[in-house]
C-alpha positions in Angstrom: 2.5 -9.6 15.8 -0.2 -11.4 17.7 -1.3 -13.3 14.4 2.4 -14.5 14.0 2.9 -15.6 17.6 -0.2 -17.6 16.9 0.8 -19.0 13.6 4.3 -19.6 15.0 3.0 -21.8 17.6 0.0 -23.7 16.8 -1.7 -25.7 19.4 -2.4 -29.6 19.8 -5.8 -29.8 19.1 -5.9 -27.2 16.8 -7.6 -29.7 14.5 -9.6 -32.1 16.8 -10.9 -34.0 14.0 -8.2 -35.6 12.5 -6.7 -37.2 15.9 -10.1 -38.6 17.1 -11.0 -40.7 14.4 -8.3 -43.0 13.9 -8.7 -43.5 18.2 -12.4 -43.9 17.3 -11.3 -47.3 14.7 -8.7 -48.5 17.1 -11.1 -48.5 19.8 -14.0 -50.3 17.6 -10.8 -52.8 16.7 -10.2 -53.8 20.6 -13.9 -54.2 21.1 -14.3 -56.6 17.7 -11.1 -58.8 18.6 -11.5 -58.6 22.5 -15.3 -60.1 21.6 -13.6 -62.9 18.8 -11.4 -64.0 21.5 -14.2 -64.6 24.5 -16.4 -66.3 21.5 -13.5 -68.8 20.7 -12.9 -69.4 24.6 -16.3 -70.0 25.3 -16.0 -72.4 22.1 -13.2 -74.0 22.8 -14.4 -74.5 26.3 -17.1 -76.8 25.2 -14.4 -79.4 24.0 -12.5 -78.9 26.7 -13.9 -79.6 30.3 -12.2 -78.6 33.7 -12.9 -77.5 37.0 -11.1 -75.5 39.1 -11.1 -76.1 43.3 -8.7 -73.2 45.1 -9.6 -74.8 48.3 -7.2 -76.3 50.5 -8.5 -79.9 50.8 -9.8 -80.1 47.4 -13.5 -80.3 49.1 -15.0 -79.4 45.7 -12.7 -82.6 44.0 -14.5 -85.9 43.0 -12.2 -88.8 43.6 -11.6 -90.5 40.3 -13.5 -93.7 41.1 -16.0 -91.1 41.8 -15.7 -89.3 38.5 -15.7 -92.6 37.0 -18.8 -93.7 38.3 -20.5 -90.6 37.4 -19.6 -91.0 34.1 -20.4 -94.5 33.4 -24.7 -94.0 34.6 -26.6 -95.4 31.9 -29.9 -93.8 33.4 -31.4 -91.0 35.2 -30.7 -91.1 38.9 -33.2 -88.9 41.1 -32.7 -87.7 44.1 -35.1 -86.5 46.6 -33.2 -84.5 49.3 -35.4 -84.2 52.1 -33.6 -81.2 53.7 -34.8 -78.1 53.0 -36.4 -74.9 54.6 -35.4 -72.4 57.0 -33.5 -74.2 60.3 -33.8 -71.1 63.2 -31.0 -71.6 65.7 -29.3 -74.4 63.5 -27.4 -73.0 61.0 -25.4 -76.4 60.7 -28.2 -77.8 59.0 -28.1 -75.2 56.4 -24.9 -75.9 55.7 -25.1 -79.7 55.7 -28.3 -78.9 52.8 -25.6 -76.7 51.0 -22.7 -79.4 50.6 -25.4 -81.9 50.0 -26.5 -79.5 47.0 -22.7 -78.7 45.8 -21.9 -82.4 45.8 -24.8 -83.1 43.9 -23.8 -80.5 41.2 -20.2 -82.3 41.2 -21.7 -85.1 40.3 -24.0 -83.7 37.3 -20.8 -81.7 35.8 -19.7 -84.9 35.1 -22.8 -87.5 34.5 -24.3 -84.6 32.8 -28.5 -84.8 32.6 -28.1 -88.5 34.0 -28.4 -87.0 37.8 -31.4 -85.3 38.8 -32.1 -83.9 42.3 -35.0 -82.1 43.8 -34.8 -80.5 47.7 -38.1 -81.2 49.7 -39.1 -79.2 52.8 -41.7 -81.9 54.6 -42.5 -79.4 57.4 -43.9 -76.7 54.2 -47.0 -79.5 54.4 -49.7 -77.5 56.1 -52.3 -80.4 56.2 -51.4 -82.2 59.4 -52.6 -85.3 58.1 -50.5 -85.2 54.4 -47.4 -84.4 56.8 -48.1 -87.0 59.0 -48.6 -89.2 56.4 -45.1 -88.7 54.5 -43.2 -88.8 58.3 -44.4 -92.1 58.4 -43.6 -92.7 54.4 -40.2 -91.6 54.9 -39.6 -93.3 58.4 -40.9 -96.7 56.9 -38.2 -96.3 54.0 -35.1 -96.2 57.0 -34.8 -92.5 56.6 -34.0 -91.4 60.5 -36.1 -88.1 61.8 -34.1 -85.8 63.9 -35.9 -83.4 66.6 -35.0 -79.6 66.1 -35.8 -77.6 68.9 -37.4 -74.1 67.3 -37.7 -70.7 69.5 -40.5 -69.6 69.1 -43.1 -67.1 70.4 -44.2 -69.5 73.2 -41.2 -70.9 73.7 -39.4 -73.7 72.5 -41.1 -75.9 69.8 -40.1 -79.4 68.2 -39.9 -79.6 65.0 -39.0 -82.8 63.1 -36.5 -83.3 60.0 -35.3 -85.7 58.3 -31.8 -84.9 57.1 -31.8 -88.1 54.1 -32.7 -88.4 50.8 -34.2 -91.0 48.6 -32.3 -92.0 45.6 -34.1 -93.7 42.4 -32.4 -95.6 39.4 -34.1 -97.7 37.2 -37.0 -98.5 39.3 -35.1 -99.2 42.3 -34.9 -97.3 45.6 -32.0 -96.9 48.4 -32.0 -94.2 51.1 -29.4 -91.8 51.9 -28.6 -90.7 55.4 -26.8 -87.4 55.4 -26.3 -86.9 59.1 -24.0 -89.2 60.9 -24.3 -89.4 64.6 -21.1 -90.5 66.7 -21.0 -91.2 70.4 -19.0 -88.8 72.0 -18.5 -86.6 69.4 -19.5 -82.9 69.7 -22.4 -81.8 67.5 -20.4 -79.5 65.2 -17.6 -82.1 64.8 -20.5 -84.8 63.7 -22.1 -82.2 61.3 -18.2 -82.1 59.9 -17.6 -85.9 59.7 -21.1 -86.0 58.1 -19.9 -83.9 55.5 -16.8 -85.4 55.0 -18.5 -88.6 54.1 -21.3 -87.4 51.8 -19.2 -88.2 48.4 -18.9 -91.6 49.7 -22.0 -92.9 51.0 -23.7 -90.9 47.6 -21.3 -92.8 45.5 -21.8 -96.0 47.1 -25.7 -95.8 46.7 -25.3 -95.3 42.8 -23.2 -98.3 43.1 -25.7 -100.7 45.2 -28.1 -99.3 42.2 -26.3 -99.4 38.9 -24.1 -102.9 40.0 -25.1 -105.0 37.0 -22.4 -107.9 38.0 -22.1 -108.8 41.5 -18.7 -110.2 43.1 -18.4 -113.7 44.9 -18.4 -113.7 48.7 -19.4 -117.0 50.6 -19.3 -117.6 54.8 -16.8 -120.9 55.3 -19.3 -123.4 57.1 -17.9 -126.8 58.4 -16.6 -126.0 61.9 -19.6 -124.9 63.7 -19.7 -121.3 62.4 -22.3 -119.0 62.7 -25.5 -120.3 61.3 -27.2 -118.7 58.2 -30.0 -117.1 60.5 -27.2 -115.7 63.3 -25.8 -114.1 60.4 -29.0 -112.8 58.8 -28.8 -109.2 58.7 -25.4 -108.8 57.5 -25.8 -111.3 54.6 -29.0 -109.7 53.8 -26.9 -106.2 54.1 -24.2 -107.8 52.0 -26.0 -108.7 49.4 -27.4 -105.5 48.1 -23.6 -105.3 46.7 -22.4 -109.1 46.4 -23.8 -112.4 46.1 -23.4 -114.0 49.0 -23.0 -117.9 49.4 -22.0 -120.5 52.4 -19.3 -123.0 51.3 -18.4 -126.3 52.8 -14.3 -126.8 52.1 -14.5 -130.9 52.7 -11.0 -130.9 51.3 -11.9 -129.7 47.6 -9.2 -128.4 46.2 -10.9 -125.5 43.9 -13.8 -124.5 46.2 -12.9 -121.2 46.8 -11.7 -120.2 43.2 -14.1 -117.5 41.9 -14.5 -115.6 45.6 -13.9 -112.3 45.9 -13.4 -112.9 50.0 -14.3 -115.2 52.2 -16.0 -114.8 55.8 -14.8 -117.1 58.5 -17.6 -115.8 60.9 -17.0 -117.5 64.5 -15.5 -121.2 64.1 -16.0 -123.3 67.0 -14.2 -126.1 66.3 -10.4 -127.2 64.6 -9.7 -126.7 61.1 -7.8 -129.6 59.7 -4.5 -128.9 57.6 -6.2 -130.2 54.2 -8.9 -127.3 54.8 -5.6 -124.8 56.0 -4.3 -125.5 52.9 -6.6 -124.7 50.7 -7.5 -121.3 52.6 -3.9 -120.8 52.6 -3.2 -121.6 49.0 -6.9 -119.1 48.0 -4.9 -115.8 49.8 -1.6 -116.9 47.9 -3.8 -116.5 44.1 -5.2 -113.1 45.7 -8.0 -114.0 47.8 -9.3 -112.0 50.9 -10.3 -113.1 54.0 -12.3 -111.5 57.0 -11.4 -113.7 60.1 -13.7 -113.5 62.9 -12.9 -115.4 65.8 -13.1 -116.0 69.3 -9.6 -117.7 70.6 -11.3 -118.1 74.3 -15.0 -119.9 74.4 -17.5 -118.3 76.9 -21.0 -120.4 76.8 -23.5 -117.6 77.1 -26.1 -120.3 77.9 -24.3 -121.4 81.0 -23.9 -118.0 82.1 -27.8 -117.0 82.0 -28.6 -120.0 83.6 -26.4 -120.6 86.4 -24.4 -116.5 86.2 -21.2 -118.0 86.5 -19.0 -120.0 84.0 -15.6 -120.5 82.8 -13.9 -118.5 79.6 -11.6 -121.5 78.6 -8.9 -121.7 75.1 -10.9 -122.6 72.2 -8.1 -124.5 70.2 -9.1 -123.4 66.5 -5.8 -124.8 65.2 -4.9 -120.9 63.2 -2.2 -120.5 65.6 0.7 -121.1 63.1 -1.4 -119.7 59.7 -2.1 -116.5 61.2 1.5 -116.0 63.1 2.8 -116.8 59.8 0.6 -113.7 58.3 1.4 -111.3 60.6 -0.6 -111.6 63.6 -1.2 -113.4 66.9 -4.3 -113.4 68.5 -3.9 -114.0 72.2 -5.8 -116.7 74.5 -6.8 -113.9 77.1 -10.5 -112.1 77.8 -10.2 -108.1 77.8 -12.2 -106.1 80.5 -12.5 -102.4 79.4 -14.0 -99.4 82.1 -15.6 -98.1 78.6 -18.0 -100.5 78.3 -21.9 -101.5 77.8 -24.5 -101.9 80.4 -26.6 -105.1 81.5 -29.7 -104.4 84.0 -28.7 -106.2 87.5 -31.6 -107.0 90.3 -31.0 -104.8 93.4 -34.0 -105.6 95.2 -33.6 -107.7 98.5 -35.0 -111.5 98.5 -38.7 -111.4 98.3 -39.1 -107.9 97.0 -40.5 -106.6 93.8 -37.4 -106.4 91.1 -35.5 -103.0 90.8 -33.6 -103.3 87.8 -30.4 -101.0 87.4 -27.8 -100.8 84.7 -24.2 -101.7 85.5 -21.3 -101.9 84.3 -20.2 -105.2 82.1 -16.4 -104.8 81.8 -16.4 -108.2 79.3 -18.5 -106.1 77.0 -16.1 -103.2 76.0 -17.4 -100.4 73.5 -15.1 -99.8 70.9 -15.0 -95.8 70.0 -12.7 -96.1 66.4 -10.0 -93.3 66.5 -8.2 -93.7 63.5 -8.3 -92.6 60.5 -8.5 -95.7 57.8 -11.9 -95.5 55.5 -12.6 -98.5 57.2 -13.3 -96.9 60.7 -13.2 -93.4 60.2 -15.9 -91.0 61.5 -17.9 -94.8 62.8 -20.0 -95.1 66.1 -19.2 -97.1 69.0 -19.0 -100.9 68.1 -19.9 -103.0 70.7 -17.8 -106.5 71.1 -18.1 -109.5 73.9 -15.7 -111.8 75.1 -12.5 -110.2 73.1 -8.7 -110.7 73.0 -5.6 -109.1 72.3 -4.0 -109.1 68.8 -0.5 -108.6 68.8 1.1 -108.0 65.0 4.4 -110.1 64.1 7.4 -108.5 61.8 5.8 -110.6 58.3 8.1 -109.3 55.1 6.1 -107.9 52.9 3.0 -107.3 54.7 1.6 -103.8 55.8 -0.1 -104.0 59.3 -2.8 -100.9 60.3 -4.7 -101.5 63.3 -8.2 -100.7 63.2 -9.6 -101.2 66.8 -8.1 -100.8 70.1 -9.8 -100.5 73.6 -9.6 -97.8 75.5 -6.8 -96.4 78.3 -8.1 -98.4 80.8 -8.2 -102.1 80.0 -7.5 -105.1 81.3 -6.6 -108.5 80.4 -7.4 -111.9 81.6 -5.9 -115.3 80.2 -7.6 -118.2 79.5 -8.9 -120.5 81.8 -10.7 -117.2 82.9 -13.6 -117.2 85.6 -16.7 -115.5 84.6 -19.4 -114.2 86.8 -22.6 -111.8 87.1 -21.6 -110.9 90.5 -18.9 -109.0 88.6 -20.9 -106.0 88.3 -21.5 -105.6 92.3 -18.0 -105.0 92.7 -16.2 -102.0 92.1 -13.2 -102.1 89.7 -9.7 -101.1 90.9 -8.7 -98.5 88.4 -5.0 -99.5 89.1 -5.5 -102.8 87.6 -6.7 -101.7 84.2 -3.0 -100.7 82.5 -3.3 -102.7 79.4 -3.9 -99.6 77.6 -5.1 -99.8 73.7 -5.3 -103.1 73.1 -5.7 -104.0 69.8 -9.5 -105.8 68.7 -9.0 -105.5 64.8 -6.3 -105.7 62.6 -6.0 -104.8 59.2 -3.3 -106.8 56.9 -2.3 -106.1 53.1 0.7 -107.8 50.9 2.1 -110.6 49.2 2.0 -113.1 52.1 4.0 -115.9 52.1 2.7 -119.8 52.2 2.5 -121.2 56.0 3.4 -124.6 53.4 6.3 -123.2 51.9 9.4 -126.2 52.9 6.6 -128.3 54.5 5.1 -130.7 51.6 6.6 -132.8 49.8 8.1 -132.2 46.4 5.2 -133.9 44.7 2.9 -132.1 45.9 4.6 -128.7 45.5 5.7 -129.3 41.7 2.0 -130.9 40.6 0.8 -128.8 37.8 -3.4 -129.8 39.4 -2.7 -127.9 42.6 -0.6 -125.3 41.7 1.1 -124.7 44.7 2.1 -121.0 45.4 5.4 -120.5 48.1 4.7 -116.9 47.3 1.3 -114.7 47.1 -0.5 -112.7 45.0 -1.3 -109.3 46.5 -3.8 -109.6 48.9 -6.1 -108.5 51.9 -7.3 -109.6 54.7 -8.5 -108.4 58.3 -8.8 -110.3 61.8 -11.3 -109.6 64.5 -10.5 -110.9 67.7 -14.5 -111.1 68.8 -16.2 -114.0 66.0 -19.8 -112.5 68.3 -19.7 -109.1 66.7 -21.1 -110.2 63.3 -24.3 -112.1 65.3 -27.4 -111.1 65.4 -29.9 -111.9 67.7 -33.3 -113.1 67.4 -36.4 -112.6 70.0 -38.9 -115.2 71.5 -41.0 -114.7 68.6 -38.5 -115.7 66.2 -38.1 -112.2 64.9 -34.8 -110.7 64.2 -33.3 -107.7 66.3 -30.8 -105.8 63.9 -27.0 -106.4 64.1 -25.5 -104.2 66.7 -28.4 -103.6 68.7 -27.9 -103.6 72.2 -31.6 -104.5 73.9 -31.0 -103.4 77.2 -30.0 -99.9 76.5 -31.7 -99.5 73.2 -28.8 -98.1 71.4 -27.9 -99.1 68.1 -23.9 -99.7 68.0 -22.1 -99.6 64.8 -21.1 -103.2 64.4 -23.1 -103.3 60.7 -21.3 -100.6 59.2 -17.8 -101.8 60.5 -18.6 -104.8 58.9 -19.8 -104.0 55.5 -16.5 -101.0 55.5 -14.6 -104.1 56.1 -16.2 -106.3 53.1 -16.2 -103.5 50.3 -12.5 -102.4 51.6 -11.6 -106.2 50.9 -13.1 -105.9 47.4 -13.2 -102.7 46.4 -11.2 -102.7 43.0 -12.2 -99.6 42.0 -10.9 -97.4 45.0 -14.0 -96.1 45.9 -13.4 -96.6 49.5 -11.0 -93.7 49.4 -13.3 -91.5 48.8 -14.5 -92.0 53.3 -10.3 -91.2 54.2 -11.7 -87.2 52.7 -10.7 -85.0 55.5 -12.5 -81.4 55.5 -11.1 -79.3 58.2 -13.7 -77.7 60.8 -12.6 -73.9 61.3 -15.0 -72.7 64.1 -14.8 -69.6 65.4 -13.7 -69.3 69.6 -17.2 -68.6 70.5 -15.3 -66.8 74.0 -13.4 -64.7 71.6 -16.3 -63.4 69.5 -18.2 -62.9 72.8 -15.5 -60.3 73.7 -14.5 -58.7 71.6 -17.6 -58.3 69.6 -18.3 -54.8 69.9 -14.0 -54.0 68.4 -14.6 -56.1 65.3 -18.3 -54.6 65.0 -16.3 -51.2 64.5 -13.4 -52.3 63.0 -15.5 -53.8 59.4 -17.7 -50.8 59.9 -15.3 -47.6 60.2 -12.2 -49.0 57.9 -14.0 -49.2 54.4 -14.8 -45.4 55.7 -11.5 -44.3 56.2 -10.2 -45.9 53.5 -12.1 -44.3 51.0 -11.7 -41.1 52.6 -8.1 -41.6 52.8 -8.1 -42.4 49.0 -10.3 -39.5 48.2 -7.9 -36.8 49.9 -5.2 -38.4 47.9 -6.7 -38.4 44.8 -7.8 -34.7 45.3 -4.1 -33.9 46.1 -2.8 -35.1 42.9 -5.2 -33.2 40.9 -4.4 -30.2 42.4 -0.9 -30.4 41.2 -1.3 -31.5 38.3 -3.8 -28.4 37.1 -1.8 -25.9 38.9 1.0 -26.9 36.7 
């Protein structure tokens, strides 16, 4: 009976053998096809290219002009990154290295082998002499040191970096500043900005390198303009990326034809209408212009020589052009509170000097606020002398304003009395309610022709001029301060950097306004784009962590604990029933 019950009810496994092996070939199967399938990916992969950025403002993202560039290299360029090593109590650094080195490795995914970088700790030197040696190498090629202060067993100790790079291609050499420093910014928001414009200012090296063809720009000379050597540093500046000429209009027709833009850099005397027109009728076939000018006329000898003098209308005749482009710019003088220093004498008659910096309210800094490529993330730019611009409803034309003063301005119109003894007196806040005034506007659109129902029909249907009513789409951007592009020049006839104020020894960021304001003119290939990036700082609330450091300490300690303990008892439950079933 027990042999029958047996037979009658055999069991599952009762031949093991049987059941195993086919499992045993299905497995091996899986294995072979799921191998097949990752060595066709990994194939297919190679014809097929694409990068993946889960991050919310696409920092990991090359702009196309970017991309572009990347891909177009003809040669190897190398970059030495002069930011490496350990950075005790400045962890910002560190990170700064880190999106230098994931930017770089954007680059190379697409420019493949053709960028090369190498990351160089100058501080590993231990001969004092080689270190001091390559300080002095890398501060004669414009590379800016910074001081780090390091805790150390003595206390603090200063230790110098250099958070740059150098940047080789084809023999020739540009430098790359990393960190960006802004007045009045906090340090972690200009470590942020920095990194926010490390795509840009890496692209736009390659480019001053690998720029076979250079585009047309000239300066408009004929009405007293800034002279070649007031000028210096900026053309000099300009042409690592354009070739730069001065042009006399004299009434010919085609003189402008071929120009990318044209500077009008502080006119001091009236344009005629023949000269008008043939500005005018260059922005109608597309051409850009960068007006700098200065509607009221200060003479800065007269006021060093005799500290007082008169700010009277300089009559430029651009009234009507620019009114009819979009903008006015106002016969007035602007006094800011947020302005630059000059040193005044306070020592009585017959004493020794005592110099002491004041105030010059004529002399407003300039901190940018918005957000255009052209100004973001800048320094303080210094101006002199400025007016207001007021924008005018111009069909067609898009208006962004690029400079205003600050809350507390004021404004003076022309005849305006101007004196040193200025800075003894003490302002009256309540006069200062001209609030942001704007310094710099910029202007893009089809414009139409300030000549458009003024000339004769002759003139407008002749086939040799080629009279447009209508533009082209074009660009162009007025400065209401023609002083902010001049550099100055010592007694010795050497020249002191654009932007360089000598009494307080700061270096404002009139240079780079300028140049952002040239390339955004023409820049064809959108690269300027690349500087409106916007990577979001996420701190943490220092006060908070402070706090409630101890909770959070147990909270990522005890939880992985509990949860696999939790998931353990569970576990151990359901096996429980499912045996004792």
């Amino acid at each position: 009976m027990v042999s029958s019950a047996i037979n009658s009810n055999p069991g599952k496994n009762s031949n093991p053998g049987k059941n195993t092996r086919p499992n045993r070939r299905r497995d091996l199967l899986n294995l072979l096809l799921s191998f097949v399938i990752l060595v066709l990916l990994n194939y297919s992969g190679g014809f097929v290219f694409h990068r993946f950025d889960l991050t919310t403002e696409k920092r990991f993202t090359l702009t196309p002009s970017s991309i572009q560039l990347a891909k177009k290299l003809e040669d190897v360029v190398f970059v030495k990154v002069y930011l490496d090593g350990e950075f005790p109590g400045a962890p910002g650094f560190k990170r700064l290295r880190n999106s230098t080195k994931e930017l770089l490795d954007e680059f190379r995914a697409y420019a493949g082998e053709n960028i090369e970088y190498e990351f160089i700790d100058p501080n590993a030197l231990e001969d004092k002499k080689q270190k001091q040696d390559l300080f002095e190498q890398l501060d004669k090629k414009g590379l800016q040191a910074t001081n780090l202060e390091v805790k150390g067993e003595k206390g603090l100790n200063q230790q110098i970096i250099f958070p740059g790079a150098i940047i080789s291609y084809k023999g020739e050499e540009t430098t790359w500043q990393l960190l960006k420093t802004q007045m009045g910014v906090s340090p972690d928001e200009q470590l942020n900005n920095s990194i926010q414009g490390l795509e840009y200012e890496f692209a736009n090296s390659i480019r001053k390198l690998s720029t076979g063809f250079k585009p047309r720009i000239a300066f408009i000379d004929g009405q007293y303009e800034l002279d070649s050597a007031k000028v210096a540093d900026i053309t000099y500046s300009l042409s690592e990326y354009y070739s730069v000429r001065r042009i006399k209009i004299m009434h010919r027709l085609k003189c402008l034809d071929g120009f990318k833009a044209i500077l009008i850099a502080h006119p001091d005397s009236a344009f005629d209408e023949k000269d008008k027109f043939i500005i005018d009728q260059y922005i109608m076939k597309g051409g850009n212009v960068l007006w700098l000018l200065s509607p009221v006329y200060v003479s800065y000898d007269s006021l060093t020589k005799g500290a007082t003098t008169m700010g009277i209308e300089n009559p430029l005749n651009l009234k009507d052009q620019l009114f009819n482009y979009g903008v006015r710019v106002n016969p007035n003088l602007i006094q800011d509170l947020q302005c630059s220093m000059i040193p005044v004498n306070k020592a009585l008659a017959g004493q020794p000097p005592q110099w002491k910096p004041m105030p010059w309210l004529f002399s407003p800094l300039i901190i940018p606020t918005e957000q255009h490529p052209v100004v973001k993330n800048l320094d303080a730019i210094k101006v002199d002398f400025a007016s207001s611009i007021d924008t005018i409803a111009s069909p067609g034309v898009r208006k962004t304003i690029l400079l205003k003063t600050s809350r507390y301005t004021k404004l003076i119109n022309a005849p305006a009395r101007v004196n040193l003894a200025m800075v003894n007196m003490r302002p009256d806040e309540s006069q200062f309610k001209k609030s942001f005034q704007n310094v710099a506007v910029l202007l893009e659109g089809n414009f139409e022709s300030l000549y458009k129902n003024r000339i004769p029909p002759k003139i407008e249907k002749d086939s040799a001029i080629g009279f447009a009513a209508r533009g082209k789409p074009a660009k162009m951007i007025v400065v209401s301060d023609g002083s902010i592009i001049r550099n100055s020049i010592d007694r010795n006839g050497q020249l002191i950097p654009l932007g360089f104020d000598r009494y307080s020894g700061k270096l404002f960021a009139n240079k780079n306004f300028l140049l952002n304001c040239v390339n955004w003119l023409c820049d064809d290939s959108g690269l300027m784009s690349a500087r409106a990036r916007d990577i979001k700082l996420r701190m943490l609330n220092k006060k908070k962590t402070t706090l409630e450091r101890l909770k959070w300490q147990l909270i990522n300690t005890l939880t992985p604990i509990i949860l696999v303990l939790l998931l353990g008892s569970v576990l151990n439950v359901i096996r429980r029933k499912k045996y004792a079933s």
